[in-house]
N, C-alpha and C positions, 0 to 999 in steps of 0.2 A: 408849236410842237404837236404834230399828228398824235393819238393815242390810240393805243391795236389793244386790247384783253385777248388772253391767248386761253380758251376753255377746253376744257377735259373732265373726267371724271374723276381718275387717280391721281393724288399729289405723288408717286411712285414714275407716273407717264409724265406728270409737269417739269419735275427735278430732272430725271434720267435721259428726257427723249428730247422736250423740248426748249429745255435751260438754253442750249449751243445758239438757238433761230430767235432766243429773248436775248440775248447778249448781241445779236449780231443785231437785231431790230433799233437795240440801245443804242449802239455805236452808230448806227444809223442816223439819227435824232427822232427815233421815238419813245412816246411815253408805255413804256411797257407796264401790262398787271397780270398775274395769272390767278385764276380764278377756277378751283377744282373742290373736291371733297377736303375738309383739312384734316390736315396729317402731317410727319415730320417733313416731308420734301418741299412741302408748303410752308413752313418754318425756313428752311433753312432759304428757300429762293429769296425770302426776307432777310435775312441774312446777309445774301447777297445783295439787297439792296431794291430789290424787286419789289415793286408794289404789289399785294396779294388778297385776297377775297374768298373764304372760304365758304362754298353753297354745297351742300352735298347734293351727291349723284348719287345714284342706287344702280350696279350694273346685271339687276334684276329686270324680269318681265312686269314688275309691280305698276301699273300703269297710275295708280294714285298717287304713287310717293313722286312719279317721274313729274307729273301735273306740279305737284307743290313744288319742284326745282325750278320748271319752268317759270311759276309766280314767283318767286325768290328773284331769278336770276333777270325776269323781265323790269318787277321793281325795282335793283341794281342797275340794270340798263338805263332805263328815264333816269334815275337818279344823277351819274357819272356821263351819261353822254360823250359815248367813245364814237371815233369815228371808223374805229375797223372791228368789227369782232370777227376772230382766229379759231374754228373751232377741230376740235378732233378726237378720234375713239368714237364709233357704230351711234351708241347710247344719246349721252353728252351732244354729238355732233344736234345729232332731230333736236332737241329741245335747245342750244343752244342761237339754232340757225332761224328756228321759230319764234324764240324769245328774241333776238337782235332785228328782228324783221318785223312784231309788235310793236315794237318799241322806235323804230324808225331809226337805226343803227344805217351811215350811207353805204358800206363797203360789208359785205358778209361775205366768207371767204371759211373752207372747209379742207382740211387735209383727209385721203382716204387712205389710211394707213392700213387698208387690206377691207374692202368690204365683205360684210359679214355672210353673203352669199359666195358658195363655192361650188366645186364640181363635184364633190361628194355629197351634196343637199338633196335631198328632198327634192320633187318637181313643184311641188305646190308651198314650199318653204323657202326654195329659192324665188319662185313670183314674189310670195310677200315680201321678199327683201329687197329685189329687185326695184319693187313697187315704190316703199318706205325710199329707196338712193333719189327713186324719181320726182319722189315729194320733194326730199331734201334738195336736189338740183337746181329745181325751181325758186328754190331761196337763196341761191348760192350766187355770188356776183361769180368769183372765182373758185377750183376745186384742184389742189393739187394729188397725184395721184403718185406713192410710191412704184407700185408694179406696173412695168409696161404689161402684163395682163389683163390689170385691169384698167389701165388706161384704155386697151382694145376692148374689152367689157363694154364702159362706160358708154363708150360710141357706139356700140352694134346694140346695147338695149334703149339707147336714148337716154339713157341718166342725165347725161347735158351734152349742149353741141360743142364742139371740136375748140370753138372761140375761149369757152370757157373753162377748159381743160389743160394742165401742165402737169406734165410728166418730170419729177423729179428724183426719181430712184430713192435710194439711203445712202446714208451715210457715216462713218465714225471720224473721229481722230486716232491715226494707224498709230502716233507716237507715243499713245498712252497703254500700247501691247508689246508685248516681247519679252522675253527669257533677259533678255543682256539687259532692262531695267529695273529687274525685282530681283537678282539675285538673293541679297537678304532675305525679303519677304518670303521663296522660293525654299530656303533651307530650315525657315521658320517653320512652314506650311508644313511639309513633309514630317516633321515630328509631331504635328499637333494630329496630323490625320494617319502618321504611322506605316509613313509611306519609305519604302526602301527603293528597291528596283522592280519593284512591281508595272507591268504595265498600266496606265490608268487611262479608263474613258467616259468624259463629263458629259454632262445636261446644265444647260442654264435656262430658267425657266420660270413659270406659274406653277405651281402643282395642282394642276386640274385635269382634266381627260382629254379636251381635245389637243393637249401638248404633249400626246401620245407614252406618258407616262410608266401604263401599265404595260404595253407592249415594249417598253425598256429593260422593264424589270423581266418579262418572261423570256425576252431576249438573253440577256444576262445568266438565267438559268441555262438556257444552251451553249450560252459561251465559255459558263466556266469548265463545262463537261471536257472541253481540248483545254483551256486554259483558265487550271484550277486558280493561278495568284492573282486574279488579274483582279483589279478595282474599279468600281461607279462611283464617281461623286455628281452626287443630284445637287443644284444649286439654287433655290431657290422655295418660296413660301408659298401658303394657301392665302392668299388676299381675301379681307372679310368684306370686299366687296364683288368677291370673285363669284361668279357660278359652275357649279359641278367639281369645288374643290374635293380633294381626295386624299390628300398628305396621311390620313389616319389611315385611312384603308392601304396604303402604298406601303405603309410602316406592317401591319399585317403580313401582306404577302410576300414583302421581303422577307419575317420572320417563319413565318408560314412555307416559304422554299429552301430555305438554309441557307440565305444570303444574307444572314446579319452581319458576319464578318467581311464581305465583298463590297455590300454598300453602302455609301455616306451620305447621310440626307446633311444637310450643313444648315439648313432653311436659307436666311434673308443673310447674304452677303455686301457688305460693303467694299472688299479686297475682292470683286472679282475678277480685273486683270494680271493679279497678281498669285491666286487660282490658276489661270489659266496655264502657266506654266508648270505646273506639273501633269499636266494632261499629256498623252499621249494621241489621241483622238477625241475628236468634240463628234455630237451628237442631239440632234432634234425630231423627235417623231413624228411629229407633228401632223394633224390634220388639218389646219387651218393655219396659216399664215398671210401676214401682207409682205412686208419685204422686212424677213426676222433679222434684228441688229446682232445679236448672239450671233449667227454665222461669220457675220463680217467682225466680228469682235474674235470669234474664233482663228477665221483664216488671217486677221492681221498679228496675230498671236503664233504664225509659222505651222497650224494643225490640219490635216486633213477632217473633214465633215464629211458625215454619213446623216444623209438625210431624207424624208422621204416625199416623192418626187409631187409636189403639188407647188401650186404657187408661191410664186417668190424665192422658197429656197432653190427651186431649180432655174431661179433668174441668176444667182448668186452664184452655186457650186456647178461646176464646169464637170458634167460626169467622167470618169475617167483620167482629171486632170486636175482639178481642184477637191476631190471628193468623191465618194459614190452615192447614188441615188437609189431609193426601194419603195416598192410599194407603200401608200403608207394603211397602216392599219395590220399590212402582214410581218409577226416579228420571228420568223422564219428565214425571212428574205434580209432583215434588219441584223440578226446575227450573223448571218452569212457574212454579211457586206463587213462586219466588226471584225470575223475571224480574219476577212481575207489582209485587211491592215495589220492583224496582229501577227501572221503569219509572215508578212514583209513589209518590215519598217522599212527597208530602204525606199520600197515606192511610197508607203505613209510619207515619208521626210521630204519625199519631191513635192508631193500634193500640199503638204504644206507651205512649201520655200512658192510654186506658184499662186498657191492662194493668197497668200501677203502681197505678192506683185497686183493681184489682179485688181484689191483693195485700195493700193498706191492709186494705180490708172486707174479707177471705175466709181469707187465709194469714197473718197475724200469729203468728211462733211461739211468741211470750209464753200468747197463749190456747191455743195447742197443749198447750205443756208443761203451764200450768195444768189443761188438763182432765184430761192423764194422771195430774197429782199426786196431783187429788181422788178419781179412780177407783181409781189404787193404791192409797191412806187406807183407802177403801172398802170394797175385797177383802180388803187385809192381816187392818183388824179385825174382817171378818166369821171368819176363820178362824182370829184370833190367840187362846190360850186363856190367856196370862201375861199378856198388858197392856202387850206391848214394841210396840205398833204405834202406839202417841198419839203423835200429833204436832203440829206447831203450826198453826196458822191460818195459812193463807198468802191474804193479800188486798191488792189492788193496786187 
């Protein structure tokens, strides 16, 4: 039985993103382990059944603490003698790909869930990023790439050649969305958060700055100026391994504008497709994305997204048809795009009924996982020289 460690830095990204492609590896006949910072998600994947390994990551610039992961996770490597390490997230990814290539790991293999250089950087902070993918590349037998933007990236700055590269989009499961499954939970909701017929428009998220945050909230002040009832539900936490959290400061200027009664921080949600459905419009400001699963969680949830127009989310929402798109950074343009949904639910409600179609045909994570399984098969046996990489037919 082949064995893959699938590494990250947050048990939050282990649980959440990458449980669906450990289960599918399983049923595969591999030995799956995941191996991140520990924390409950890392708990519970044991739970599941999952063999688990907790090394902390720091998703700090701290270059000392990052060295001591690396020794951690390189000693765990000679130790266990995997034959695939699976690595993902900016941070985790360098040091894990360094440490499985120390250690004589045959198959290294790297998801780029949105690299951390963009078109809003810096010229001399996108090189050095650039620089770092190119190191990493070179350690990489395989490199799957969510955004076909950056899959074009990869190739026009040399990151790695074309052989080594797979374009796999994202993905959810559409049947774990929608109003007609949570009713219950739906009329629960609504009295906990005090919700009548108010319109309402969520964020699902980090609470840090480049998740465009604060320009939701200044937004919101212009929105309620035409539509005083309307409500924000913010959904999600400041991760203490997060950088440039803000959750405190966001609580301020909520109070600080007179939007205490308009919006709802909730923090760290476990019901969030069941959230979803009191939403009237989803919303991501984001500055920085690879290919955000919140959209496609959104539009499988029947919602129009307003999003601002940078990588990946503009892979996802279909301007005009699935959502509208805004500058990101300008929350001027951001409120604009809110009023004009709140102005005409009817076209909201279209943009919604197509963004679940587009979910159906485009982001099914089943096909996702699927294509990575066959490409890991792939790679493993073109490199395997024992014969531990056979695995089973997986067909659906």
């Amino acid at each position: 039985m082949p064995s893959i460690l699938q590494f990250c830095a947050v048990d939050y990204t282990a649980y959440f993103l990458l449980r669906p492609l450990g289960a599918g590896l399983r049923d595969a006949g591999y030995r799956v382990t995941f191996c991140c910072s520990p924390g409950p998600g890392l708990e519970m994947l044991a739970r599941e059944g999952f063999e688990v390994r907790g090394i902390g990551v720091s998703r700090s610039y701290n270059i000392f603490s990052h060295l001591i992961s690396l020794a951690r996770l390189y000693r765990y490597l000679k130790r266990e003698s995997f034959d695939i390490v699976h690595t993902h997230t900016p941070v985790a990814s360098l040091i894990g790909r360094l440490a499985a290539k120390l250690a004589g790991v045959g198959t290294v293999i790297y998801t780029a869930h949105g690299f951390y250089f963009h078109e809003g950087m810096g010229r001399a902070a996108r090189k050095l990023y650039i620089y770092l993918e190119k190191i990493g590349g070179r350690l990489s037998d395989l490199i799957f790439v969510q955004s076909m933007e950056d899959y074009v990236d990869a190739r026009r700055e040399g990151i790695a050649p074309g052989e080594k590269l797979v374009h796999i989009g994202n993905g959810i499961d559409p049947e774990m969305f929608g109003m007609k499954r949570y009713p219950e939970e739906r009329a629960r909701l609504k009295k906990e958060f005090n919700i009548n017929d108010q319109p309402v428009v969520g964020f699902v998220g980090r609470m840090v700055r480049e998740k465009g945050v604060f320009d939701l909230v200044r937004a919101a002040v212009e929105v309620k100026r035409s539509h005083e009832n309307v409500r924000f539900i913010l959904i999600g936490e400041q991760l203490d391994s997060g950088r440039g959290g803000c959750a405190g400061e966001l609580r301020e200027l909520i109070r600080r504008e007179g939007l205490s009664s308009n919006v709802i921080m909730t923090g760290r949600r476990e019901d969030v497709p069941s959230i979803l459905t009191l939403l009237d419009i989803f919303v991501l400001p984001s500055y920085r994305e690879g290919m955000p699963r919140s959209i496609l969680e959104a539009m499988a949830s029947s919602l129009p997204v307003v999003a601002s127009n940078i990588r990946g989310s503009r892979e996802e929402v279909v301007e005009g048809e699935t959502g509208l798109l805004f500058p990101a950074g300008d929350f001027h343009a951001l409120a604009g795009a809110l009023r004009e949904l709140l102005d005409n639910p009817g076209l909201a409600r279209k943009m919604g009924e197509r963004g679940r179609e587009k979910v159906l045909k485009c982001h099914n994570e089943e096909n996702i996982v699927n294509k990575q399984i066959e490409s890991i098969g792939r790679v493993a046996a073109a490199g395997d020289k024992s014969g531990t990489a056979e695995i089973r037919d997986r067909s659906f």
